[in-house]
PyMOL Python script that loads the backbone (N, CA, C, O; Angstrom):
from pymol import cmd

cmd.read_pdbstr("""\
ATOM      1  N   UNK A   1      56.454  87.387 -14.256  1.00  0.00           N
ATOM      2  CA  UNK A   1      57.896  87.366 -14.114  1.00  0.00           C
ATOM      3  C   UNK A   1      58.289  86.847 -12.732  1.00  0.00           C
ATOM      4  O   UNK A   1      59.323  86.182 -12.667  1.00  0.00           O
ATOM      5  N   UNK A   2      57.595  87.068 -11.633  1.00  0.00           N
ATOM      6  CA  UNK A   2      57.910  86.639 -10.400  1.00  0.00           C
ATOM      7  C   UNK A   2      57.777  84.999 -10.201  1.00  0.00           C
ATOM      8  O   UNK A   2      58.576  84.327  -9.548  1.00  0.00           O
ATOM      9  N   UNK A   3      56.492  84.435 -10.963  1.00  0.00           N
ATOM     10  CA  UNK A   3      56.598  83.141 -10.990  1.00  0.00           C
ATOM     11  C   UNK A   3      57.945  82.549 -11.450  1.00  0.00           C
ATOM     12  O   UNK A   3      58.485  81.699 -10.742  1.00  0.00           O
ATOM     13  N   UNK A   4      58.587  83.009 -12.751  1.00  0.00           N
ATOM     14  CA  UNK A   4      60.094  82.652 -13.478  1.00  0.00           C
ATOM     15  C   UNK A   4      60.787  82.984 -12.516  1.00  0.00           C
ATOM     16  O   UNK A   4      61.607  82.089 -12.310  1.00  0.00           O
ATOM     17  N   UNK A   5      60.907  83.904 -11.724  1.00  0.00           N
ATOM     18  CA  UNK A   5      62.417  83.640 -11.066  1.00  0.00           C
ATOM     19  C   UNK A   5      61.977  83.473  -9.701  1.00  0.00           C
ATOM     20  O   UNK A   5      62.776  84.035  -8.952  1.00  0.00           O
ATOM     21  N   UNK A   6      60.924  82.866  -9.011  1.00  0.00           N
ATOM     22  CA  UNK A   6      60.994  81.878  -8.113  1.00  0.00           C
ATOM     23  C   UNK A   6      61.023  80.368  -8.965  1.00  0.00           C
ATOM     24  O   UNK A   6      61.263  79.323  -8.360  1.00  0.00           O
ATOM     25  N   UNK A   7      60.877  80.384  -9.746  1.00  0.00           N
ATOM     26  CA  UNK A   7      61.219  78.925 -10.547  1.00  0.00           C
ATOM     27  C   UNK A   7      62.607  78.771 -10.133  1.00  0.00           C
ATOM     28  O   UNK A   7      63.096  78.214  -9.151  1.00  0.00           O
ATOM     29  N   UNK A   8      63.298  79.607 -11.439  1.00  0.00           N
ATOM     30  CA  UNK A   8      64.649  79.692 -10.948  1.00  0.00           C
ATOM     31  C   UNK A   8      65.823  79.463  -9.897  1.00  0.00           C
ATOM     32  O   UNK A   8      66.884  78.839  -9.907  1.00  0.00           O
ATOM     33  N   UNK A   9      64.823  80.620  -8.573  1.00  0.00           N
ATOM     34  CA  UNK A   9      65.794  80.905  -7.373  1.00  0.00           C
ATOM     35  C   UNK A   9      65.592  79.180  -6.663  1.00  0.00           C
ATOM     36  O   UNK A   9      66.587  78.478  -6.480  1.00  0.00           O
ATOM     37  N   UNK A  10      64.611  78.840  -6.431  1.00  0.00           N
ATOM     38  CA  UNK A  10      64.102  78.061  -5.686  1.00  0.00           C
ATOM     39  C   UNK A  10      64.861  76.129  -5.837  1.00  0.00           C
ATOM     40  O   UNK A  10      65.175  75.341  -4.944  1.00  0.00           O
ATOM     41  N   UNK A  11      64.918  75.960  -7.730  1.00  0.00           N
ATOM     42  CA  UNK A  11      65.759  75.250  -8.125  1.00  0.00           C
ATOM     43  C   UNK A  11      67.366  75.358  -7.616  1.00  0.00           C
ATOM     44  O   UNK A  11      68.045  74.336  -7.717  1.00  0.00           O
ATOM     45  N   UNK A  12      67.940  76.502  -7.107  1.00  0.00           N
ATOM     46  CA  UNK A  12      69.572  76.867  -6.993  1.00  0.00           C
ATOM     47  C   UNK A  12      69.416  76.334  -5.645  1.00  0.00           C
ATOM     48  O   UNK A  12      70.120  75.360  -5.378  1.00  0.00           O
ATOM     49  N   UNK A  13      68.661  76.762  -4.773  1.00  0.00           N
ATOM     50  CA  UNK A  13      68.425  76.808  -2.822  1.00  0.00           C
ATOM     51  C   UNK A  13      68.730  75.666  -2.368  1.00  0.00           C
ATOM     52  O   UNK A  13      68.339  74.781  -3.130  1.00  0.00           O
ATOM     53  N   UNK A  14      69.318  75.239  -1.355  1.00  0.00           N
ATOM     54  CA  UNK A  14      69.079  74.183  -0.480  1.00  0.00           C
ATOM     55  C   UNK A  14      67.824  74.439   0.294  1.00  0.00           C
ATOM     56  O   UNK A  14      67.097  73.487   0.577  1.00  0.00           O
ATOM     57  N   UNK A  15      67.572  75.450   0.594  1.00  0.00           N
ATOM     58  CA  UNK A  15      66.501  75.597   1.093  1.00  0.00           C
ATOM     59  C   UNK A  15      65.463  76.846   0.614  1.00  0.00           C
ATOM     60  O   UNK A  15      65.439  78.035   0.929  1.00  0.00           O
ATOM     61  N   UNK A  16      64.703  76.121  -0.197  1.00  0.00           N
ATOM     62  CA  UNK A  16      63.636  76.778  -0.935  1.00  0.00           C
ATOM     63  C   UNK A  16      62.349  77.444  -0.373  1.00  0.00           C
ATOM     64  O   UNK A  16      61.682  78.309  -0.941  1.00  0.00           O
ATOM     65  N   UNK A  17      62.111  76.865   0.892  1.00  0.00           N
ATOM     66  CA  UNK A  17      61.045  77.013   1.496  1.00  0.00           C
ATOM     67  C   UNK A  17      61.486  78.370   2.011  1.00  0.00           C
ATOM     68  O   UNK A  17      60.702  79.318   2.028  1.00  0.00           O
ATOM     69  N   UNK A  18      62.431  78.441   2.327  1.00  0.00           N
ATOM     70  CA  UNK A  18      62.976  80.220   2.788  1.00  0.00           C
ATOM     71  C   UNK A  18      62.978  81.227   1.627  1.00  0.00           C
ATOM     72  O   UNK A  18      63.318  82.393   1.825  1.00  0.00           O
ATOM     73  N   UNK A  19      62.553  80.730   0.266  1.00  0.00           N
ATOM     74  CA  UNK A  19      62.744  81.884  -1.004  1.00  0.00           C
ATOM     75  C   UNK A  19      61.752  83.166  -0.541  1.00  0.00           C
ATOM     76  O   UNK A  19      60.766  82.892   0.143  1.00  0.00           O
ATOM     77  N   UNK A  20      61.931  84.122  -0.794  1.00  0.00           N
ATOM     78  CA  UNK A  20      60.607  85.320  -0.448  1.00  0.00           C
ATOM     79  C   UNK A  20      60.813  86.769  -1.597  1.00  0.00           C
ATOM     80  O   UNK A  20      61.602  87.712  -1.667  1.00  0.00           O
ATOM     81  N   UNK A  21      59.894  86.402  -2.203  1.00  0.00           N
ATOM     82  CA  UNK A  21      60.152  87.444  -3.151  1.00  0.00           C
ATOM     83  C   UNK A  21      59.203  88.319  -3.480  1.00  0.00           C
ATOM     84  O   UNK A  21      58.137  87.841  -3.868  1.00  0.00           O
ATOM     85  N   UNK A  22      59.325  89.583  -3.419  1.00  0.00           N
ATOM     86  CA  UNK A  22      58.388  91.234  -3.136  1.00  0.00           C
ATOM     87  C   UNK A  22      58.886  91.871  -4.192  1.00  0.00           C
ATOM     88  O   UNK A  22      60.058  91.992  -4.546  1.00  0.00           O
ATOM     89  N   UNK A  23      57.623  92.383  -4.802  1.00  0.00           N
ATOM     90  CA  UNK A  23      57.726  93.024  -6.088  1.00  0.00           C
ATOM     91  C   UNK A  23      57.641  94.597  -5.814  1.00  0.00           C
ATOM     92  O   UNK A  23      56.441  94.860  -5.893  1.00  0.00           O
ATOM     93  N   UNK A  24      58.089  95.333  -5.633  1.00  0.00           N
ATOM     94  CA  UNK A  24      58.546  96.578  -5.119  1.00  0.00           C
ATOM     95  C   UNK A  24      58.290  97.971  -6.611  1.00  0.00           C
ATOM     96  O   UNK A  24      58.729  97.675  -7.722  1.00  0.00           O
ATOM     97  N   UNK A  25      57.877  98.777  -6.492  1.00  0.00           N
ATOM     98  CA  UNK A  25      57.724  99.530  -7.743  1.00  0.00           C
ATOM     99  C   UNK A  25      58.192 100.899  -7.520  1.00  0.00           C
ATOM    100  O   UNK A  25      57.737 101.738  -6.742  1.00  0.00           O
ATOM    101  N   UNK A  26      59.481 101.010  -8.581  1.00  0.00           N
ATOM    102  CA  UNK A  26      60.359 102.030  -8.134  1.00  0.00           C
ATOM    103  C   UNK A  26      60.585 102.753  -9.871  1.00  0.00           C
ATOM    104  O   UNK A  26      61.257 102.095 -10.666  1.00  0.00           O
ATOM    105  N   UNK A  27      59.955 104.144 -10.334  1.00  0.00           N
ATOM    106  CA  UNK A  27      60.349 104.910 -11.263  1.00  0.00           C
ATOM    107  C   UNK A  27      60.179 103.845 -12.292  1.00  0.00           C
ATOM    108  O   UNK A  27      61.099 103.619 -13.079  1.00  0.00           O
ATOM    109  N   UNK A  28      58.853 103.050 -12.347  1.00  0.00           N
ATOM    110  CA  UNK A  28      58.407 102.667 -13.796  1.00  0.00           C
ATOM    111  C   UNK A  28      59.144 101.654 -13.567  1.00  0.00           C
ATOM    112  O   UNK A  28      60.097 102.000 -14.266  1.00  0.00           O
ATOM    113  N   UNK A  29      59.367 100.949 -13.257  1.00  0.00           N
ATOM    114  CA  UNK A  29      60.842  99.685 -13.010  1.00  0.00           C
ATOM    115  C   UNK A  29      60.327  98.551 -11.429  1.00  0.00           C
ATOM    116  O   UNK A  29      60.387  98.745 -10.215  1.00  0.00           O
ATOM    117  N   UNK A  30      59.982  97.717 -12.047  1.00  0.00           N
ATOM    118  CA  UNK A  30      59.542  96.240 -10.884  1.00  0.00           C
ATOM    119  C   UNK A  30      60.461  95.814 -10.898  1.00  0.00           C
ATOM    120  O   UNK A  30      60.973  95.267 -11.874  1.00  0.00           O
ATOM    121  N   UNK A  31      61.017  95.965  -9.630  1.00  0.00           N
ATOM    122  CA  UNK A  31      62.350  95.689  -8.796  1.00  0.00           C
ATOM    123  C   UNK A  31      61.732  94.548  -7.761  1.00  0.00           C
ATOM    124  O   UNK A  31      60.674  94.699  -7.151  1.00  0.00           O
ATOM    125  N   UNK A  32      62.583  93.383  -7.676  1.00  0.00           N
ATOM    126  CA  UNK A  32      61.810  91.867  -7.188  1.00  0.00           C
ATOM    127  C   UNK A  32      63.414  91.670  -6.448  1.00  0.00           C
ATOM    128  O   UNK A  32      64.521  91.365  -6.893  1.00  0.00           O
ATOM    129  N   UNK A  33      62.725  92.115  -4.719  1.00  0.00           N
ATOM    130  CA  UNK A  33      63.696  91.564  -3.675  1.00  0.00           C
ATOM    131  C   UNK A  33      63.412  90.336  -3.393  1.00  0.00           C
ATOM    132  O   UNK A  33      62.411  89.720  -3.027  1.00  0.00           O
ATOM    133  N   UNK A  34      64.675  90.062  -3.676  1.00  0.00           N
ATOM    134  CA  UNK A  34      65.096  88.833  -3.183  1.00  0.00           C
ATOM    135  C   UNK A  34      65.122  88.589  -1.853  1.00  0.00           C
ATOM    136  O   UNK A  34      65.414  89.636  -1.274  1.00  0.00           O
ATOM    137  N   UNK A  35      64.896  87.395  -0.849  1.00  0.00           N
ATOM    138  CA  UNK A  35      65.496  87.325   0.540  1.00  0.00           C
ATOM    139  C   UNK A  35      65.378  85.841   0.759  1.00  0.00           C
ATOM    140  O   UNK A  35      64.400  85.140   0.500  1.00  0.00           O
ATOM    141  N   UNK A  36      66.337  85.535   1.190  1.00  0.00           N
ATOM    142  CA  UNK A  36      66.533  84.019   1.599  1.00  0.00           C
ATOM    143  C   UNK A  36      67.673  83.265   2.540  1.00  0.00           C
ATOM    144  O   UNK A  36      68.717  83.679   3.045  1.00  0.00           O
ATOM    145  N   UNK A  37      67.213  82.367   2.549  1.00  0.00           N
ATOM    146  CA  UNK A  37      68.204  82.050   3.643  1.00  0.00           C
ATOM    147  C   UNK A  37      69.541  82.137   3.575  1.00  0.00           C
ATOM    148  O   UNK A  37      70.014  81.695   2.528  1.00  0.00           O
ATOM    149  N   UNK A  38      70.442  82.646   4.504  1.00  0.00           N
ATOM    150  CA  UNK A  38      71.980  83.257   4.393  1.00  0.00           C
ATOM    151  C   UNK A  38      72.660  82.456   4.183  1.00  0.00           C
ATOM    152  O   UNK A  38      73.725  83.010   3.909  1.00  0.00           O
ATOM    153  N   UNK A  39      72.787  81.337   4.113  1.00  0.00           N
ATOM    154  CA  UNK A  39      73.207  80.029   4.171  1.00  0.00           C
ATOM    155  C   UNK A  39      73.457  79.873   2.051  1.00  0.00           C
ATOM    156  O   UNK A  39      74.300  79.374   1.305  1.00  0.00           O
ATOM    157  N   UNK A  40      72.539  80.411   1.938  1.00  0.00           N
ATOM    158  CA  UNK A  40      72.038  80.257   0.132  1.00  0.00           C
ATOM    159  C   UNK A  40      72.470  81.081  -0.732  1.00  0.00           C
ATOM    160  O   UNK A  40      72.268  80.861  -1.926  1.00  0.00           O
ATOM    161  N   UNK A  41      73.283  82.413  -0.224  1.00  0.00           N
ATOM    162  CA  UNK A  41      72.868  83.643  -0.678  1.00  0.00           C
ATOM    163  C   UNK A  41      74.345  83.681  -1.698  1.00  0.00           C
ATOM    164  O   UNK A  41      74.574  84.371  -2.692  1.00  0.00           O
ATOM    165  N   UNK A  42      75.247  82.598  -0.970  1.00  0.00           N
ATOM    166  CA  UNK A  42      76.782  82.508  -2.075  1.00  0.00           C
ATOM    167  C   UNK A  42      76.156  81.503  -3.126  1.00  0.00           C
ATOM    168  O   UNK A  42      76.602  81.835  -4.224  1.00  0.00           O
ATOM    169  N   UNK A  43      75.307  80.409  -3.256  1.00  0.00           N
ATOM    170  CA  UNK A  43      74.411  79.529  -4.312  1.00  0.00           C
ATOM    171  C   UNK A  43      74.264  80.573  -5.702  1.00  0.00           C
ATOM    172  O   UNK A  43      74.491  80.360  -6.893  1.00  0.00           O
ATOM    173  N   UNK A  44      73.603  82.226  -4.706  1.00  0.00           N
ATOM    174  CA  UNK A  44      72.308  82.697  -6.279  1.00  0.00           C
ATOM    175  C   UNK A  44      73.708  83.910  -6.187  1.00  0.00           C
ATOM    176  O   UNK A  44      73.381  84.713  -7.061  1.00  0.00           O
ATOM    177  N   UNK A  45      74.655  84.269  -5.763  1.00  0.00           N
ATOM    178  CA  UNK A  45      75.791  85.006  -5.661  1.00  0.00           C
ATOM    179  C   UNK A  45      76.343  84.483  -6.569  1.00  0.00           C
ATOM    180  O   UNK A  45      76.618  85.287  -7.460  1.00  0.00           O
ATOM    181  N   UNK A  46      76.761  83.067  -6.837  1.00  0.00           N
ATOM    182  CA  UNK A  46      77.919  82.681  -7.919  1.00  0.00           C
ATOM    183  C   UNK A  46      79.590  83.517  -7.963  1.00  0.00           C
ATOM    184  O   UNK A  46      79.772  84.660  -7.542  1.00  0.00           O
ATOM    185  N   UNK A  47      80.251  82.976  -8.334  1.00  0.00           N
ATOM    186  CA  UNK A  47      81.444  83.312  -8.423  1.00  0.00           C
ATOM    187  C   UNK A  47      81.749  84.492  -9.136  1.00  0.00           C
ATOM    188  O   UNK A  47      81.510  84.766 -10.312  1.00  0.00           O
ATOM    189  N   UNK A  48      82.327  85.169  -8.231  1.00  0.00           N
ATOM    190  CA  UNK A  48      82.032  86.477  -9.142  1.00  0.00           C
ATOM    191  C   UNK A  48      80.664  87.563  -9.670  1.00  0.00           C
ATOM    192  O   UNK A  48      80.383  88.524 -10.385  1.00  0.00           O
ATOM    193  N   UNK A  49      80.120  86.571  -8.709  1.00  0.00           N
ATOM    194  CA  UNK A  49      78.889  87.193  -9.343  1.00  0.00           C
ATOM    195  C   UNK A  49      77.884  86.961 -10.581  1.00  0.00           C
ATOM    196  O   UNK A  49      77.062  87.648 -11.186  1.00  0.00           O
ATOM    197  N   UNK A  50      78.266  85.920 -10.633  1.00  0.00           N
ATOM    198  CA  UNK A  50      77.968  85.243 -12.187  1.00  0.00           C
ATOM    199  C   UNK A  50      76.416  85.085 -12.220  1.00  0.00           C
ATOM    200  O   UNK A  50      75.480  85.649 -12.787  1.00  0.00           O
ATOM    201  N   UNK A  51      76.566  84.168 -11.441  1.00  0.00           N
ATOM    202  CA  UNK A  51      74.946  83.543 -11.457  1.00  0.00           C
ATOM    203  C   UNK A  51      73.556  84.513 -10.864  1.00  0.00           C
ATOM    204  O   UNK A  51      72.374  84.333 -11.157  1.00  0.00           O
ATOM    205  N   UNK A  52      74.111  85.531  -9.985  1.00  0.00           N
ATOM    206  CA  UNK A  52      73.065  86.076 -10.146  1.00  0.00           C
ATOM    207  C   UNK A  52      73.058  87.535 -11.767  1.00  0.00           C
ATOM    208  O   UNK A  52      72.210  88.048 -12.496  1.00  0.00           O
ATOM    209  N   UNK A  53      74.333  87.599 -11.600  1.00  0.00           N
ATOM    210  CA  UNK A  53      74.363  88.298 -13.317  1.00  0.00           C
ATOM    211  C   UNK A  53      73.436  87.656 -13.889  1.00  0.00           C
ATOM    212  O   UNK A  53      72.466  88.373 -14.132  1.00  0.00           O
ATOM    213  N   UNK A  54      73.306  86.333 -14.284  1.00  0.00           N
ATOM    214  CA  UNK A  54      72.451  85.464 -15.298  1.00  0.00           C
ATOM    215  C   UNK A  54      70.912  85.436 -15.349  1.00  0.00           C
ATOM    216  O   UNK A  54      70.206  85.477 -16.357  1.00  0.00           O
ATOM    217  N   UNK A  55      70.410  85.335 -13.635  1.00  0.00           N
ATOM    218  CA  UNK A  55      69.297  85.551 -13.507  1.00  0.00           C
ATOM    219  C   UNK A  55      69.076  86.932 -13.939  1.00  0.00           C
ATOM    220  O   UNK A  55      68.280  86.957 -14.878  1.00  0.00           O
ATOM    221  N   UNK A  56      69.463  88.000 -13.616  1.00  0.00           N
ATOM    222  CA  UNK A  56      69.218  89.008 -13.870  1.00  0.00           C
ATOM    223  C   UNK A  56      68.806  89.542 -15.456  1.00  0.00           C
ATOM    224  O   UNK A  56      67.845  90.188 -15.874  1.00  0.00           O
ATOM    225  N   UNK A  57      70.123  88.894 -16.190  1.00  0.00           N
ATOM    226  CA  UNK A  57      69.772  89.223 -17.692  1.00  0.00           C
ATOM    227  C   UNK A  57      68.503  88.112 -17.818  1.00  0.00           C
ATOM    228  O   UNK A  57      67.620  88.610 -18.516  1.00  0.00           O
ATOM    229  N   UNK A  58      68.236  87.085 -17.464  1.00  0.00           N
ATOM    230  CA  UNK A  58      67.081  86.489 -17.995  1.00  0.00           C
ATOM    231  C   UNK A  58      65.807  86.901 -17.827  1.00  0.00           C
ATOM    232  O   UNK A  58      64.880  86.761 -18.625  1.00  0.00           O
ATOM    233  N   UNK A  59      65.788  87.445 -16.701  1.00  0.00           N
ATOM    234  CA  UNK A  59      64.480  88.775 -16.265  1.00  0.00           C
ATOM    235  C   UNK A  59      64.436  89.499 -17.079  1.00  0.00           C
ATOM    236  O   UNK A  59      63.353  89.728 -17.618  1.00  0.00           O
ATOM    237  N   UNK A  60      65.627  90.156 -17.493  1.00  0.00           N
ATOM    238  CA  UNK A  60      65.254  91.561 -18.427  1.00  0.00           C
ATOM    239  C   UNK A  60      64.888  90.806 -19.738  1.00  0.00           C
ATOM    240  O   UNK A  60      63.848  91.199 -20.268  1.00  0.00           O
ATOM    241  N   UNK A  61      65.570  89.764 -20.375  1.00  0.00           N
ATOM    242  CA  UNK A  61      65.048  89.668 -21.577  1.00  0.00           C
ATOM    243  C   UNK A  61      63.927  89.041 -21.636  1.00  0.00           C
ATOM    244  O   UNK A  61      63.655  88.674 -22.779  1.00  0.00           O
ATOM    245  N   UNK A  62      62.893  88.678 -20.557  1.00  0.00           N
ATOM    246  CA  UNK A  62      61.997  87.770 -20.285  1.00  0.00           C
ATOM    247  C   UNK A  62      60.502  89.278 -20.379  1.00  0.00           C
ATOM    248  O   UNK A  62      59.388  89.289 -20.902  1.00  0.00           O
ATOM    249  N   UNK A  63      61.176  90.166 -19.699  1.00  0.00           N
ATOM    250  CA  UNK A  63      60.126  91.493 -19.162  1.00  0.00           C
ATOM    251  C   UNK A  63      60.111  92.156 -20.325  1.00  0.00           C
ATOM    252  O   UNK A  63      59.080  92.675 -20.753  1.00  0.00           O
ATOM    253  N   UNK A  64      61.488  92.212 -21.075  1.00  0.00           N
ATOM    254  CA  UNK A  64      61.374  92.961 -22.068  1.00  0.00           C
ATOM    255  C   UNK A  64      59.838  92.404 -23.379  1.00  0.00           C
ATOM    256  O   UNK A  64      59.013  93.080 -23.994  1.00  0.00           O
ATOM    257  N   UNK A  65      60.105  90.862 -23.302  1.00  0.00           N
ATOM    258  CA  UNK A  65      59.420  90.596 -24.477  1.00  0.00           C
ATOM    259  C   UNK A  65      57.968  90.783 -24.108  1.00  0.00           C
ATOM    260  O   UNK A  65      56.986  90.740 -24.849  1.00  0.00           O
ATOM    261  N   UNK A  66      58.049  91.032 -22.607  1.00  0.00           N
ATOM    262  CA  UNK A  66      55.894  91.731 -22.332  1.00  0.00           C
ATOM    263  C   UNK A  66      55.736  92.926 -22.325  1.00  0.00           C
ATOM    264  O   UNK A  66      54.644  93.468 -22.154  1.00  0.00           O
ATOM    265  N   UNK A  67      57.274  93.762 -22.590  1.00  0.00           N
ATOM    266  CA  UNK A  67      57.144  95.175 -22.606  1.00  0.00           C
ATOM    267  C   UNK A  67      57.187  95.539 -21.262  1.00  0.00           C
ATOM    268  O   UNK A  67      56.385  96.447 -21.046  1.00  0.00           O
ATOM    269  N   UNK A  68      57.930  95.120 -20.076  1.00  0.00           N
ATOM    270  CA  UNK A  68      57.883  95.324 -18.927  1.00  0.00           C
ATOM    271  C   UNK A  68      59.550  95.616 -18.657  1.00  0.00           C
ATOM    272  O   UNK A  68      60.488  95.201 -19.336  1.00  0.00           O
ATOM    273  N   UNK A  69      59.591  96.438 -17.481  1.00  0.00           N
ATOM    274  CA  UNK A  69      61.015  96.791 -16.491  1.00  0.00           C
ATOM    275  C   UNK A  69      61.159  96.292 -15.649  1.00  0.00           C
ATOM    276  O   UNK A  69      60.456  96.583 -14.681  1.00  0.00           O
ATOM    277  N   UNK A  70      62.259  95.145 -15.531  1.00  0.00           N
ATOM    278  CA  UNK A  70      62.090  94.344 -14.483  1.00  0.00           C
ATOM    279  C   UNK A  70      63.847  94.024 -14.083  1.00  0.00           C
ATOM    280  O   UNK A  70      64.679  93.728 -14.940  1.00  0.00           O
ATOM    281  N   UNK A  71      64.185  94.184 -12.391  1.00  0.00           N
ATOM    282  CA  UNK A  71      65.274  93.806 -11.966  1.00  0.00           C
ATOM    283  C   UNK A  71      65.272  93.511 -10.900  1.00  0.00           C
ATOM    284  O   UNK A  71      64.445  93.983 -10.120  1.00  0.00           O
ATOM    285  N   UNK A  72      66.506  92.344 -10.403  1.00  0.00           N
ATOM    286  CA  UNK A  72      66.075  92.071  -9.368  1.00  0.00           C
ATOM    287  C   UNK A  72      67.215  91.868  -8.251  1.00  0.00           C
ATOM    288  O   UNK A  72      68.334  91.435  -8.527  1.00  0.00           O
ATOM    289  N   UNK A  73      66.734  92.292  -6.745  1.00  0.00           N
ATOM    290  CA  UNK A  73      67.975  92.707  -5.934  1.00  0.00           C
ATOM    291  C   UNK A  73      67.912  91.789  -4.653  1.00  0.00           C
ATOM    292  O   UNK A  73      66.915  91.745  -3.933  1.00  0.00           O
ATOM    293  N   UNK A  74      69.043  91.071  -4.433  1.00  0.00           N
ATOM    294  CA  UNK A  74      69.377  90.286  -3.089  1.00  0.00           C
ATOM    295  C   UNK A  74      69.303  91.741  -2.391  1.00  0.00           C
ATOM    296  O   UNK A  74      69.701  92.881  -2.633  1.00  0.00           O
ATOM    297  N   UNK A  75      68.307  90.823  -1.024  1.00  0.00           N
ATOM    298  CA  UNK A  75      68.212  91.715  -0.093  1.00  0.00           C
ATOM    299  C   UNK A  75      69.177  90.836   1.310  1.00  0.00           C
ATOM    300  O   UNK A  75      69.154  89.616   1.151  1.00  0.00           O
ATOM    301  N   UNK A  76      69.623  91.098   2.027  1.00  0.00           N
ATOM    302  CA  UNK A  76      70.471  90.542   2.994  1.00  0.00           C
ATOM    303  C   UNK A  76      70.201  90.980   4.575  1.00  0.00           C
ATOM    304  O   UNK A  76      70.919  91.796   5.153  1.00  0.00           O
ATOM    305  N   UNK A  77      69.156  90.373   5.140  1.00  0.00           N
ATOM    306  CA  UNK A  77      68.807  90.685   6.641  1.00  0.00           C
ATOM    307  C   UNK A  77      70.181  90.589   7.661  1.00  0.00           C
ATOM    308  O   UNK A  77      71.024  89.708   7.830  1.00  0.00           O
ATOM    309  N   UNK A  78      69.970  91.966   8.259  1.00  0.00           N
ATOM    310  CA  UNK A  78      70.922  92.226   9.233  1.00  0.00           C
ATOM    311  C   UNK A  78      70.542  90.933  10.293  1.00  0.00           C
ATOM    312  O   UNK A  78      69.418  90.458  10.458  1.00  0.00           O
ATOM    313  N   UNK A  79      71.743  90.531  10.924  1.00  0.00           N
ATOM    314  CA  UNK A  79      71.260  89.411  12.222  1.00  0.00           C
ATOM    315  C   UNK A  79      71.198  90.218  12.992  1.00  0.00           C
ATOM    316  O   UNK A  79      71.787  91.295  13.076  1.00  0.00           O
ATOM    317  N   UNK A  80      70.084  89.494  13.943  1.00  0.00           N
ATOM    318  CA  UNK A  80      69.823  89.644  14.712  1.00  0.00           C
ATOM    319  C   UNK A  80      70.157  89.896  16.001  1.00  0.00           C
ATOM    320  O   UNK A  80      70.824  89.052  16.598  1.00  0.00           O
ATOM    321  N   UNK A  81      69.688  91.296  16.767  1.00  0.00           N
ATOM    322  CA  UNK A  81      70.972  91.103  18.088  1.00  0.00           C
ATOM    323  C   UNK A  81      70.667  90.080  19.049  1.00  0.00           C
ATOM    324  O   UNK A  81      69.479  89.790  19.192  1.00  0.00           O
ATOM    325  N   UNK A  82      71.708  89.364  19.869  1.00  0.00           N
ATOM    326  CA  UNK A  82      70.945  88.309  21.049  1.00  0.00           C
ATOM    327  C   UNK A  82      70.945  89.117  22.094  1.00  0.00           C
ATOM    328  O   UNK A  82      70.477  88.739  23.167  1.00  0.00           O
TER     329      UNK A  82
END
""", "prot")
cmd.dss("prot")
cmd.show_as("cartoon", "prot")
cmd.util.cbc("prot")
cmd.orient("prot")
């Protein structure tokens, strides 16, 4: 599943080389943080929220058909202090 939605994320990015994605295991449920460049993060955000809605349902119906729990969460790095 992580290969599919770095497929995914990486196709949306201007900058792909920043995609980073950690498969995290929380109460039976593979939760896949997202982190990428801030610049990108309104791209996999979509309007309203759309587009990452979309990825999301495509994970679940993707995990579901291996019998797996799978969701996945933009993570958003605090900047940095100068």
């Amino acid at each position: 599943m992580q290969a599919f939605l770095e497929y995914v994320v990486k196709g949306l990015v201007d900058r792909p080389d920043a995609v980073a994605i950690t498969p995290v295991e929380r109460q039976g449920v593979t939760i896949y943080e997202l982190r990428l460049h801030p610049m990108d993060a309104g791209k996999i955000i979509g309007r309203d929220g759309a587009t990452i809605q979309a990825i999301r349902s495509l994970l679940q119906v993707g995990s579901l058909r291996k019998g797996l729990r799978c969701s996945v969460e933009l993570v958003e790095e605090a900047p940095r202090p100068r």
